[in-house]
C-alpha positions in Angstrom: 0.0 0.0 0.0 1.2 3.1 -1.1 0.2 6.6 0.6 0.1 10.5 -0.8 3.3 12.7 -0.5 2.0 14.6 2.1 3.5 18.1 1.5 2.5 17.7 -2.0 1.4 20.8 -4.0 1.3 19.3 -7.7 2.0 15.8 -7.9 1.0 12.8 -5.8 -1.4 14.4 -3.1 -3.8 11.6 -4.7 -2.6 8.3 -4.7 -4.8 5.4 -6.0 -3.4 1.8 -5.4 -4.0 -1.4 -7.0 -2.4 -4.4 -5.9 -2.7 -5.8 -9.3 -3.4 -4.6 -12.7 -2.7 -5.1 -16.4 -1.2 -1.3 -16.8 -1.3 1.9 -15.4 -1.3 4.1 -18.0 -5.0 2.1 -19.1 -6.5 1.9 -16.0 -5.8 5.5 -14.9 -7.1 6.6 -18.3 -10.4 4.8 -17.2 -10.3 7.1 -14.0 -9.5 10.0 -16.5 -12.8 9.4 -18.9 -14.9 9.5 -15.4 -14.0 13.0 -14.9 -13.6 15.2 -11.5 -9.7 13.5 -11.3 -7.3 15.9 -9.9 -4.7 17.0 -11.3 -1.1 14.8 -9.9 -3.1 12.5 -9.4 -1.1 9.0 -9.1 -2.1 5.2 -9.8 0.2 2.9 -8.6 0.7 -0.9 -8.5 2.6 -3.4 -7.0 2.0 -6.2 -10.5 1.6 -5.2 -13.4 0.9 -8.0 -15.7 0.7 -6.2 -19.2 2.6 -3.2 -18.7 3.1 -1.2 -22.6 6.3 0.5 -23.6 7.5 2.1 -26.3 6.5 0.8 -30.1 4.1 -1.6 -28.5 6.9 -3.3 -26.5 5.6 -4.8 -22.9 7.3 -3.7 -19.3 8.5 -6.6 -17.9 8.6 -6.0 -13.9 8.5 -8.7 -11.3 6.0 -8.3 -8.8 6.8 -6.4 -5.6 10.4 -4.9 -5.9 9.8 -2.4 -8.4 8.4 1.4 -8.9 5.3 0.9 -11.9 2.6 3.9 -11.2 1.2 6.7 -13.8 0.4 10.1 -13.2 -2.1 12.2 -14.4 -1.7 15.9 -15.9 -4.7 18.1 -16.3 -3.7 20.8 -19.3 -0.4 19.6 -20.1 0.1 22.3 -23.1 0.2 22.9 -26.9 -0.1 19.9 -29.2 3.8 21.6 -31.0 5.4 21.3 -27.4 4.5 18.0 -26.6 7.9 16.9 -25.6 8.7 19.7 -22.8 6.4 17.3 -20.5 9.2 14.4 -21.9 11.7 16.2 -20.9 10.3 17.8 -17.3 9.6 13.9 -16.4 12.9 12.6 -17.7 14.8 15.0 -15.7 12.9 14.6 -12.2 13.6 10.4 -12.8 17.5 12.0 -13.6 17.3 13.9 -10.6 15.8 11.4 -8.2 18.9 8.3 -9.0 21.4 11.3 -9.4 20.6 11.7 -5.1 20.8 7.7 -5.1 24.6 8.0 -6.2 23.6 6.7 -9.8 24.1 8.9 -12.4 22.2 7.8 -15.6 21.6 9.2 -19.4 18.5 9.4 -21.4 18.2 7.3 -24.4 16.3 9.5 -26.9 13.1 9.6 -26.6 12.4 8.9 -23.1 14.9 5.0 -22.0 16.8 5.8 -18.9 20.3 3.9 -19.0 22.9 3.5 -16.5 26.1 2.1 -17.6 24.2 1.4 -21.0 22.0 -0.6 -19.4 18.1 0.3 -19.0 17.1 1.2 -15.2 13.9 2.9 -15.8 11.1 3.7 -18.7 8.5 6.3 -19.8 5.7 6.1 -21.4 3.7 9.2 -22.0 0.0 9.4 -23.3 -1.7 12.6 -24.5 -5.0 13.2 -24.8 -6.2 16.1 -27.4 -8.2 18.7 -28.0 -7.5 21.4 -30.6 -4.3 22.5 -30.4 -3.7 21.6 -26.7 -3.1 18.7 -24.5 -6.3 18.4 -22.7 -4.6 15.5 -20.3 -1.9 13.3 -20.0 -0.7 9.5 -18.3 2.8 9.5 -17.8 4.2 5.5 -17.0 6.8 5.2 -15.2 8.7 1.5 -14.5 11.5 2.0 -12.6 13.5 -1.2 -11.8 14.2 -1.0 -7.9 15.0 -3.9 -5.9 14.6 -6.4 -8.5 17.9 -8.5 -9.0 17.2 -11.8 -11.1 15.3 -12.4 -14.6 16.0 -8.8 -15.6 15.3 -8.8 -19.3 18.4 -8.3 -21.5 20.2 -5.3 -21.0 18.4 -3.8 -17.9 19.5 -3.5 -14.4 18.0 -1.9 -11.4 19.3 0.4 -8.2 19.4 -2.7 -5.9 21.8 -4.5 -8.3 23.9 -1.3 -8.9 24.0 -0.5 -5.0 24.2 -4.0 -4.0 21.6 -3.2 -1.4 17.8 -3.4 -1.2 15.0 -0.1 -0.4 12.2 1.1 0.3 9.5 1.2 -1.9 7.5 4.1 -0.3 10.7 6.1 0.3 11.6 5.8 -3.1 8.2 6.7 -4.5 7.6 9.7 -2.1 11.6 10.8 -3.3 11.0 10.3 -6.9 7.5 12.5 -6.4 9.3 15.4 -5.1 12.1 15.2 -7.6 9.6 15.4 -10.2 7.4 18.2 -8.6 10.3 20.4 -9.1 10.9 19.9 -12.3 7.5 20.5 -12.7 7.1 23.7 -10.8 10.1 24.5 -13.6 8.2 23.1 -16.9 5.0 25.4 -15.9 6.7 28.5 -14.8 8.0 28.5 -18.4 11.5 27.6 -17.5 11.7 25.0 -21.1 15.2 26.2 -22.8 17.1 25.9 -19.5 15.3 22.5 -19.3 16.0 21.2 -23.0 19.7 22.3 -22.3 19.8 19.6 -18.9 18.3 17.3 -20.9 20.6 17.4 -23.7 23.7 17.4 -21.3 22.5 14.2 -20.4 21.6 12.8 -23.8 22.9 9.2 -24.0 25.7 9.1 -27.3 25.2 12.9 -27.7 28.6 14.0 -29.9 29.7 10.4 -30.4 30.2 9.0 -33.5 27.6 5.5 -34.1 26.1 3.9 -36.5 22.8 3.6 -36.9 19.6 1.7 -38.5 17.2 3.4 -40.3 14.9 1.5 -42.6 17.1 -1.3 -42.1 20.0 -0.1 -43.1 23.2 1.0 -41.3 23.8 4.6 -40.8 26.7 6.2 -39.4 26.5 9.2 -37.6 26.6 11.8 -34.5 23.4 12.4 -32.4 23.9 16.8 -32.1 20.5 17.0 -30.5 16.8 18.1 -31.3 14.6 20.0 -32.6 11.9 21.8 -31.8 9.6 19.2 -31.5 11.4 16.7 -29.6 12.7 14.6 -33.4 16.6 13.4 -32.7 18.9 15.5 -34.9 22.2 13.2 -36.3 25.0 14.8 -38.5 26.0 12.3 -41.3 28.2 12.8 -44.3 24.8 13.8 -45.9 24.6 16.5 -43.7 22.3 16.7 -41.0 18.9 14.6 -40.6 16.0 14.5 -38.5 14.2 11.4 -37.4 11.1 10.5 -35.6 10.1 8.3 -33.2 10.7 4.9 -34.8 12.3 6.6 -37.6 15.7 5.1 -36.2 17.1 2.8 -33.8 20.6 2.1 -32.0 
């Protein structure tokens, strides 16, 4: 059982708890379509059994030892700015294992890798209206205390500290971490927050090669643009992908 951050002013002052559920993101958007849901509100669970990612990829999480909740954001913005919430979120997750003594990168658009390996995922749905955001889930799985039958290429704090936490500590920490980079994203505060985010962009100024259509493609990630799309320099000059428009 989880229970509100109690100083909350944004984020988290509403906690609903499932002990089981297929995902998050789906069943808070149920909660959503009832109306009267406050904004920051947060559902969290301790299984989730069909938990989406990226691309249509499933979170795997073994029950109990991890972090899987979605929030809610009432208002969340213009349609053409979409990815300042990305980036807000991304940051707060950066800030919250940055005080853990892990510092981690951002794997464009929104993996969290530490040491290359993935710690922690977003997945962000928007709801529109117009040309503005009339609400958004964010999912977050954040791999905590689990240690065996990590999928490929993931690890978790417990396995990178060598030692187990709390569960409510963590979530209450990780709240606050992202109410301040919250209180940041609406007090208009987004080129300061693009340039964090970019200082923490995973293979930012490195030379790789990457697929696109399935093809190899070398290159160097320089950023993005205005709308979030990754920005590589190749010997063509430089391109501008998409989400799913590249992989690496």
């Amino acid at each position: 059982m989880y229970t509100p951050l109690e100083e909350s002013i944004h984020l988290g002052g509403k906690v609903i708890f499932l002990p089981r559920t297929a995902s998050t993101n789906s069943e808070l958007q149920k909660f959503a379509q009832g109306g009267n849901l406050a904004n920051g509100t947060v559902l969290i669970t301790d299984e989730q059994y069909a938990g989406r990612g990226q691309a249509g990829n499933q979170w795997m999480s073994q029950s109990g030892v991890n972090l899987t909740f979605s929030i809610y954001l009432s208002d969340a913005g213009e349609v053409n700015a979409q990815f300042q919430l990305n980036i807000f979120i991304t940051l707060g997750i950066l800030d919250f294992l940055k005080k853990s003594g892990l510092p981690a990168k951002v794997k464009w658009p929104n993996d969290i890798l530490i040491h290359g390996k993935k710690i922690c995922g977003i997945l962000i749905e928007n709801s529109i209206g117009g040309n503005r955001i009339t609400h958004s889930i964010v999912g977050i799985g954040l791999n905590v205390n689990q240690q065996s039958d990590l999928p490929q290429g993931a690890t978790s704090m417990a396995q990178l500290t060598g030692s187990a936490l709390s569960l409510q500590k963590s979530f209450h920490d990780l709240l606050r971490s992202l109410e301040s980079r919250y209180v940041q994203w609406k007090s208009g505060k987004t080129s300061p927050l693009k340039e964090e985010w970019l200082s923490s962009l995973y293979l930012k100024g490195e030379p790789h090669i990457f697929t696109v259509a399935g093809k190899p493609l070398p290159g160097t990630i320089s950023g993005i643009d205005e709308t979030g799309r990754l920005t590589v320099v190749t010997q063509d000059g430089t391109q501008v992908f998409g989400f799913k428009e590249i992989t690496f």
